[in-house]
Z-matrix of the N, CA and C atoms (Angstrom, degrees):
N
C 1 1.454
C 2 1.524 1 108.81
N 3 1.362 2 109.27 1 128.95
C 4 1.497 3 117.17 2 171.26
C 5 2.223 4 117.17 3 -74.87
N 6 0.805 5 86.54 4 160.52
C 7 1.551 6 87.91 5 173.66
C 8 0.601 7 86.67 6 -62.34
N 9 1.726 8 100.72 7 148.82
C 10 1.749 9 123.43 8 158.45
C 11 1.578 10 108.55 9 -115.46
N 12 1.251 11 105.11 10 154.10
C 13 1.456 12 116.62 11 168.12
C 14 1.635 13 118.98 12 -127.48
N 15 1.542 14 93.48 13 111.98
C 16 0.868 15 100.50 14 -169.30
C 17 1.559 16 132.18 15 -121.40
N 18 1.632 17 129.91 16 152.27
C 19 1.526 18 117.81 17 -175.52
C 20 1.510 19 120.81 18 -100.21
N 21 1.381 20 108.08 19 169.57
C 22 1.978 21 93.68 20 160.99
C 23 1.418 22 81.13 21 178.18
N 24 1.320 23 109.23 22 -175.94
C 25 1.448 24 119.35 23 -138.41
C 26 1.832 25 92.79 24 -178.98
N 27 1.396 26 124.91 25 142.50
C 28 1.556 27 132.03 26 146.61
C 29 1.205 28 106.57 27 -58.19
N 30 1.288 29 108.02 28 172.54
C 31 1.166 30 123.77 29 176.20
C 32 1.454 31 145.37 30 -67.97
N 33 1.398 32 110.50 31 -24.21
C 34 1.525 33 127.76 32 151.09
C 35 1.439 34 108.21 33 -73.40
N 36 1.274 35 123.93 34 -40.47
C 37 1.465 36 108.17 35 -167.65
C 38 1.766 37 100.81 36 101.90
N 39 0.793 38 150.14 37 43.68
C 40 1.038 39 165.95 38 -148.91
C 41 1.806 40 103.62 39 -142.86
N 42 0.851 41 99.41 40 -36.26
C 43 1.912 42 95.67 41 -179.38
C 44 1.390 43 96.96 42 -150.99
N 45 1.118 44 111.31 43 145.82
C 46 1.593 45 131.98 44 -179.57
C 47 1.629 46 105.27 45 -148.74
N 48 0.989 47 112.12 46 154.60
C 49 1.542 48 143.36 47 -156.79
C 50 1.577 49 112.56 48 -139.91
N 51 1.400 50 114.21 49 145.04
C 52 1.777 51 124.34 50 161.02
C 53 1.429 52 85.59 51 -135.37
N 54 1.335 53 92.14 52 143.56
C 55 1.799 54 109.22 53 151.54
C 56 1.782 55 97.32 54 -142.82
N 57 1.477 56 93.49 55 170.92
C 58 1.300 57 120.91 56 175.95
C 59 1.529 58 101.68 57 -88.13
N 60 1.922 59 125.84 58 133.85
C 61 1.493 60 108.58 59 161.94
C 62 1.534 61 83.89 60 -122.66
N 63 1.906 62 96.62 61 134.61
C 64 1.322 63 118.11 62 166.51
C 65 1.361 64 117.73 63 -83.60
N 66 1.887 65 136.87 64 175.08
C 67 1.043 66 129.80 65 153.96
C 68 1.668 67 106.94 66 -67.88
N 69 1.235 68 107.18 67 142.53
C 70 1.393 69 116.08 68 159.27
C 71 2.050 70 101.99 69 96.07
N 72 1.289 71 115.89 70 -0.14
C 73 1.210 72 133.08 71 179.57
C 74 1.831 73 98.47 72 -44.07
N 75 1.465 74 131.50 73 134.25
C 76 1.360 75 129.03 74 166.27
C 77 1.520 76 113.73 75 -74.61
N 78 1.241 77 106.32 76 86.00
C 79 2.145 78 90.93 77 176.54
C 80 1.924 79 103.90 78 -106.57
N 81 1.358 80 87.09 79 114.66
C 82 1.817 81 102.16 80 -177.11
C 83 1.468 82 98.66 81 -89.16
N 84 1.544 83 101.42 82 166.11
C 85 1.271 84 118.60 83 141.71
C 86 1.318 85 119.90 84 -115.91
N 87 1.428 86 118.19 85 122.32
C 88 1.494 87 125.90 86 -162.48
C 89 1.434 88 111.61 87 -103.81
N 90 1.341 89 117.94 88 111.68
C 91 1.391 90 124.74 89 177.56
C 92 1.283 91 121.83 90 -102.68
N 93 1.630 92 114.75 91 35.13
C 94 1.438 93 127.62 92 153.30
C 95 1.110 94 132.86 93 -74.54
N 96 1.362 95 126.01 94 123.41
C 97 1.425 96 145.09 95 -172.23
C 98 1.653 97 110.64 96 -38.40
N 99 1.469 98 118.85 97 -32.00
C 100 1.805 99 116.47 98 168.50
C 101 1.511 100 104.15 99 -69.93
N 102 1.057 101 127.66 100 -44.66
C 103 1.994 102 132.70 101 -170.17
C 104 1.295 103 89.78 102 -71.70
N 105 1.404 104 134.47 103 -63.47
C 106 1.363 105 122.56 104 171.44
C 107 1.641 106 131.46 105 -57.47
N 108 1.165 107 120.09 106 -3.87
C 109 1.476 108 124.16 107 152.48
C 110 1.696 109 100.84 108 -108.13
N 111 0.837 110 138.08 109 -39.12
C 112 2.032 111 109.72 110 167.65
C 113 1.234 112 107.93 111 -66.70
N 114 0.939 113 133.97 112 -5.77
C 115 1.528 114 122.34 113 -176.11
C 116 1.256 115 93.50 114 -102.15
N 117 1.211 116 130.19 115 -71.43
C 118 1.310 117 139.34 116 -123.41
C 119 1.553 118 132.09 117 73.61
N 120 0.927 119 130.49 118 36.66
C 121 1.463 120 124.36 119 -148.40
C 122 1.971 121 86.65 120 -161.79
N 123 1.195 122 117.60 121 159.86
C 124 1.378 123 129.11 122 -158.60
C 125 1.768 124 97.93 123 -74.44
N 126 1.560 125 129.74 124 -52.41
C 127 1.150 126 150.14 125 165.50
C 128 1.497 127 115.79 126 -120.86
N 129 1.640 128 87.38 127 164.69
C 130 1.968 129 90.10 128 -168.57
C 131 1.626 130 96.70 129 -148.38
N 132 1.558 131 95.67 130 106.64
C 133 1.615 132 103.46 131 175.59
C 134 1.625 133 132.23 132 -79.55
N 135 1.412 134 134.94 133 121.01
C 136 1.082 135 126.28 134 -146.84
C 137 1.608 136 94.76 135 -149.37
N 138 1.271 137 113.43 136 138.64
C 139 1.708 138 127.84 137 162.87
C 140 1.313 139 107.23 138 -88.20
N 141 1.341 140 110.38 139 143.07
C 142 1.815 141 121.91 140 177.35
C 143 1.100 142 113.90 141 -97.30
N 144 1.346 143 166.29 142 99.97
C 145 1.366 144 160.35 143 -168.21
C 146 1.475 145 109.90 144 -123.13
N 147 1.127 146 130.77 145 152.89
C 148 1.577 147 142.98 146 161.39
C 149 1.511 148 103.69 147 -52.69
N 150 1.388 149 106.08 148 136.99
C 151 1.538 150 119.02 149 169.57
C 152 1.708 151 127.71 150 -27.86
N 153 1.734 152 87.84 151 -42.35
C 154 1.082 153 108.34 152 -168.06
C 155 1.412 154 121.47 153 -79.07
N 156 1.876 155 111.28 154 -21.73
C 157 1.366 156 107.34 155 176.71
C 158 1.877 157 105.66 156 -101.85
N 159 1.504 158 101.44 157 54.90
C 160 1.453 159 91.62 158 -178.60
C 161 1.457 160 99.91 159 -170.12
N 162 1.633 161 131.51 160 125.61
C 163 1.226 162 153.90 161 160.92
C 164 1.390 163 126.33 162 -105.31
N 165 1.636 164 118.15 163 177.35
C 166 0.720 165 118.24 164 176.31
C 167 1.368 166 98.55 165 -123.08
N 168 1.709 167 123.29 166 160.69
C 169 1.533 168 116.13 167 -167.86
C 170 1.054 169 113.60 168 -114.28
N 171 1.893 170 109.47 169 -38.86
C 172 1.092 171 112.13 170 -179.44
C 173 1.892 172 108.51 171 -151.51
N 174 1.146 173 114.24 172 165.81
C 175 1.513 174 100.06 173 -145.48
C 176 1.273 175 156.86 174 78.01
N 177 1.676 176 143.46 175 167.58
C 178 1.073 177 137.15 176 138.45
C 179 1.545 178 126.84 177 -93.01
N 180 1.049 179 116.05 178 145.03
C 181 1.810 180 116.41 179 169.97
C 182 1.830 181 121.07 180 -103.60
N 183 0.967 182 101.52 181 129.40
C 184 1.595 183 109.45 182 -169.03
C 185 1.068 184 99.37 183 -69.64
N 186 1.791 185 136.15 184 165.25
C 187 1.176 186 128.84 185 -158.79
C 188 1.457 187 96.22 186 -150.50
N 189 1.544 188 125.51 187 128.08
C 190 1.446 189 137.44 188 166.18
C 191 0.955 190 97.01 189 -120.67
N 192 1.748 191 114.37 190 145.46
C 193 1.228 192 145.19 191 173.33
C 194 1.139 193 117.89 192 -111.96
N 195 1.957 194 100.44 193 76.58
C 196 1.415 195 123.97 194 -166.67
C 197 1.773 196 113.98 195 -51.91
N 198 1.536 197 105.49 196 -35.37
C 199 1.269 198 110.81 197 -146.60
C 200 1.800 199 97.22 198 -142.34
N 201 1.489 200 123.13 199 147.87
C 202 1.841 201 104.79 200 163.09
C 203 1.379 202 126.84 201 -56.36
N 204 2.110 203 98.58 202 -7.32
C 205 1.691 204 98.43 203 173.68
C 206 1.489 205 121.32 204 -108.95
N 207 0.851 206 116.16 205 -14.27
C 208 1.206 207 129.03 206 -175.05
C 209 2.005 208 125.15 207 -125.93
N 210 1.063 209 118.51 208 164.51
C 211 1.078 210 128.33 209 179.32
C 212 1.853 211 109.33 210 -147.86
N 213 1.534 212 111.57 211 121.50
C 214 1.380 213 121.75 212 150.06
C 215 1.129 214 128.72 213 -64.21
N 216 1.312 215 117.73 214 153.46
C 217 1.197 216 135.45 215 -174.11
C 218 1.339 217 117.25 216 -129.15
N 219 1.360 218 133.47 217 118.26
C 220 1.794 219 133.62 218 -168.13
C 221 1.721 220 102.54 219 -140.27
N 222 1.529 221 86.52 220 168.82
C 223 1.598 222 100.82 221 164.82
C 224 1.796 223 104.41 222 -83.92
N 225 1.180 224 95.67 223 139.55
C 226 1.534 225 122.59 224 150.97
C 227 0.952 226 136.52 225 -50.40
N 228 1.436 227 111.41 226 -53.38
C 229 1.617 228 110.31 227 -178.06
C 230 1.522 229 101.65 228 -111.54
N 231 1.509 230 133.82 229 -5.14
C 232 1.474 231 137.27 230 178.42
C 233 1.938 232 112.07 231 -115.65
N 234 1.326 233 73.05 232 -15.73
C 235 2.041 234 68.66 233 -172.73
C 236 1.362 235 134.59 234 77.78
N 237 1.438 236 110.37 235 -1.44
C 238 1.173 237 132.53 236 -174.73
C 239 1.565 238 113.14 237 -52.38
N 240 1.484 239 138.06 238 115.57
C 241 1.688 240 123.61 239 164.99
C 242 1.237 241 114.66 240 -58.79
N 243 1.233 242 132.68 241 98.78
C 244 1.674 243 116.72 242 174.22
C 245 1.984 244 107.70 243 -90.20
N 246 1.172 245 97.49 244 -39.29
C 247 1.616 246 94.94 245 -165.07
C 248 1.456 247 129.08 246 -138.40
N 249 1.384 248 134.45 247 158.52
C 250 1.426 249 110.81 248 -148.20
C 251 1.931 250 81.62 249 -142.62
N 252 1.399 251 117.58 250 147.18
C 253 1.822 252 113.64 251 -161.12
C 254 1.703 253 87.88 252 -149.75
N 255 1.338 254 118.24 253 135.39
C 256 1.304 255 114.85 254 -165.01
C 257 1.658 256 79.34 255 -140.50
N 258 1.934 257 95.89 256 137.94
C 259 1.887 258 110.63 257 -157.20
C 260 1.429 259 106.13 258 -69.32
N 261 1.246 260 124.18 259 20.83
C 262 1.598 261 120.30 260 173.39
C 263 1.351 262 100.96 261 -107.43
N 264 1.269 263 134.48 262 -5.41
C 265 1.344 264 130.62 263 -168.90
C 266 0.868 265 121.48 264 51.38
N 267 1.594 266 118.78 265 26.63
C 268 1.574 267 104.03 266 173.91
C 269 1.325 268 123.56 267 -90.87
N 270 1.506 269 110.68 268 -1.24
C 271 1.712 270 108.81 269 -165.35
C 272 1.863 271 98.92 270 -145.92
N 273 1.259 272 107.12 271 154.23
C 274 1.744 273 108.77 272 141.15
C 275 1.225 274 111.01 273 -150.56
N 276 1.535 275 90.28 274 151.21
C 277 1.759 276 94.06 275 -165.70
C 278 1.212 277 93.00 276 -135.32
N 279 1.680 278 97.09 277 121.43
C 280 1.752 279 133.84 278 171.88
C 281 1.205 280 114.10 279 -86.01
N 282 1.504 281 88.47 280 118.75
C 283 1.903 282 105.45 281 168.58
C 284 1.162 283 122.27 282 -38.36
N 285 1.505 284 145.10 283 88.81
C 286 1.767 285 127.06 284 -163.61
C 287 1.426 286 97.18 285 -49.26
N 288 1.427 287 131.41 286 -46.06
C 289 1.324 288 118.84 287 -150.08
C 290 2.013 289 123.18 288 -70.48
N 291 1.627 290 89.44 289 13.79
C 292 1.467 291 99.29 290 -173.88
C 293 1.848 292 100.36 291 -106.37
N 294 1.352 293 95.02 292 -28.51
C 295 1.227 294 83.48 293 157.86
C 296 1.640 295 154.38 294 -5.59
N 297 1.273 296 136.53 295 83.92
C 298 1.774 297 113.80 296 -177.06
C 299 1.730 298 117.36 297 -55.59
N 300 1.293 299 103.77 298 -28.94
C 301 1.686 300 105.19 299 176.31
C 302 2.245 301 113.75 300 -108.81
N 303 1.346 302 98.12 301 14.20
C 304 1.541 303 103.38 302 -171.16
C 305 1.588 304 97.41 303 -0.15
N 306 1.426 305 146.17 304 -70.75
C 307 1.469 306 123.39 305 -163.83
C 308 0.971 307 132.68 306 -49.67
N 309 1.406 308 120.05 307 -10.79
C 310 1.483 309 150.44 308 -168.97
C 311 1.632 310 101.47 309 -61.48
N 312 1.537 311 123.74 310 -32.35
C 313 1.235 312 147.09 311 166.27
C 314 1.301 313 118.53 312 -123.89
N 315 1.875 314 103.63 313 115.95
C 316 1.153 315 102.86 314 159.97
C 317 1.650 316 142.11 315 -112.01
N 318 1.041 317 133.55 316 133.86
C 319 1.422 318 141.41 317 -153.88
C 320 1.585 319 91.75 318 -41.89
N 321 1.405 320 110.52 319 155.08
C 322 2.084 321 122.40 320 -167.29
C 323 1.461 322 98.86 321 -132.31
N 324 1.298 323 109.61 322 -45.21
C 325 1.838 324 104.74 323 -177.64
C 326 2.012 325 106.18 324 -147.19
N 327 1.378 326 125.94 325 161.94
C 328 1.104 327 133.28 326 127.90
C 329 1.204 328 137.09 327 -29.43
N 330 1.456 329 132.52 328 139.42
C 331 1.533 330 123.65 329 171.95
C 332 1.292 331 90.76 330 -135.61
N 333 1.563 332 103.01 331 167.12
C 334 1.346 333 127.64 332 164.51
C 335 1.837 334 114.48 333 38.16
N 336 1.216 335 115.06 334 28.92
C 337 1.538 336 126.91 335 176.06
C 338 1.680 337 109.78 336 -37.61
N 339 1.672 338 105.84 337 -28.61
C 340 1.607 339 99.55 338 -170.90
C 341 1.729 340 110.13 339 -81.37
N 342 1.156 341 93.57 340 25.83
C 343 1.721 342 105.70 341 164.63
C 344 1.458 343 126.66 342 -152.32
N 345 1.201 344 93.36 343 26.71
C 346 1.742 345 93.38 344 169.63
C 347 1.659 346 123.54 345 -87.74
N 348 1.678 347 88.84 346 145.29
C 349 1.847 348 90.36 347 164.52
C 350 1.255 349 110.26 348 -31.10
N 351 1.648 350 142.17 349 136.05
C 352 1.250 351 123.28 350 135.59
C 353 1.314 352 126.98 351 -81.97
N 354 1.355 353 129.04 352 35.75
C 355 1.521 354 137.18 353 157.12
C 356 1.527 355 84.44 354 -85.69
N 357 1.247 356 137.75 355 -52.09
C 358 1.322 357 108.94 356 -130.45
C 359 2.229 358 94.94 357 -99.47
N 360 1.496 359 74.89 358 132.53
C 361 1.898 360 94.26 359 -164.70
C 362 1.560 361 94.57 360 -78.38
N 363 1.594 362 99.86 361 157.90
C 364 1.131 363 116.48 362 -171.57
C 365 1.440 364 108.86 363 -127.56
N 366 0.927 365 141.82 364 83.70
C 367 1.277 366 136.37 365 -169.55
C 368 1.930 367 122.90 366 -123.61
N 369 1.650 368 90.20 367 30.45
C 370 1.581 369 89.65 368 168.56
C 371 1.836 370 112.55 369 -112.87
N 372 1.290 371 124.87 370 -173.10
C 373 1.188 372 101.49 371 -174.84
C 374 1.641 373 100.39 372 -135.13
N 375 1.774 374 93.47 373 72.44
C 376 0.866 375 97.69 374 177.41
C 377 2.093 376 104.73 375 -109.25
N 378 1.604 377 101.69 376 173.86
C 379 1.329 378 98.93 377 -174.46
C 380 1.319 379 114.12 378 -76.62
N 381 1.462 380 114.94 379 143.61
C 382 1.274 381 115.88 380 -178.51
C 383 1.658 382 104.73 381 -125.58
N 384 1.783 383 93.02 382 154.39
C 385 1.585 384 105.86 383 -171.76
C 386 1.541 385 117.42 384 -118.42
N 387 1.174 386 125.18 385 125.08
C 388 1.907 387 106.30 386 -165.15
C 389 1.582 388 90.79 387 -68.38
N 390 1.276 389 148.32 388 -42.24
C 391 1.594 390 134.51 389 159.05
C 392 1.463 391 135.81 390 -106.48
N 393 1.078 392 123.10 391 -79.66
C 394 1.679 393 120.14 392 176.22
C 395 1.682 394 107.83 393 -101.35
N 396 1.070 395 118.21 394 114.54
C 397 1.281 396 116.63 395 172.19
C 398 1.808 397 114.14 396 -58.25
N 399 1.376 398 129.47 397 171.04
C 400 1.852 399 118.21 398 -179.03
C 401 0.903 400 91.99 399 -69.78
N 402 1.307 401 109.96 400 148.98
C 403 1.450 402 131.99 401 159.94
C 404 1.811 403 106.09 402 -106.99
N 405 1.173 404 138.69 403 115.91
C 406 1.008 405 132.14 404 -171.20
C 407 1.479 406 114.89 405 -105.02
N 408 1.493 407 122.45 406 37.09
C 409 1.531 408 127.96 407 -150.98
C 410 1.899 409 81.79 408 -88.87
């Protein structure tokens, strides 16, 4: 697989984004109880990329300091989660679902399983992690 370059945007359109997706890129699905309250939604699938293969194009993004490691990133005037920045700078990890082409990336492993809904079925065979899957940034 060649790099991709790719766009996405919140939901008003208010902020838009490019990043670079490499081969071998980590895109989880995270079934931790914080992704499931910013999202709203049972799990929240996201690619990890280096700082460096990822901007913003247009806009600002509001910033919560979900965690002592991390900090979210949303729309302002839509609320949208687009992006997730952890204080070592080594990673950010984009919501696929903000995506303009979301298939463009497809999910590689499970995260954080030791907190998932158990309504919500699992039936791919992909790898799963009882917390953070590697991050190899």
């Amino acid at each position: 697989m060649d790099p991709k370059r790719l766009t996405g945007a919140c939901l008003c359109g208010v902020i838009a984004y490019e990043l670079t997706a490499m081969p071998g890129d980590v895109a989880d699905i995270c079934h931790c109880a914080q992704c499931r309250r910013a999202s709203g939604a049972a799990s929240l699938p996201w690619v990890q990329v280096p700082p460096a293969r990822f901007r913003i194009t247009r806009g600002v993004a509001t910033a919560y300091a979900s965690s002592p490691r991390a900090t979210r990133w949303f729309c302002g005037a839509c609320g949208t989660p687009l992006y997730m920045t952890d204080h070592e700078t080594r990673s950010v990890g984009i919501t696929l679902g903000t995506l303009d082409q979301p298939e463009q990336i497809t999910p590689s492993v499970h995260g954080w399983l030791c907190e998932r809904i158990a309504w919500e079925a699992l039936d791919d065979i992909l790898p799963r992690y009882d917390k953070a899957p590697p991050y190899d940034l």
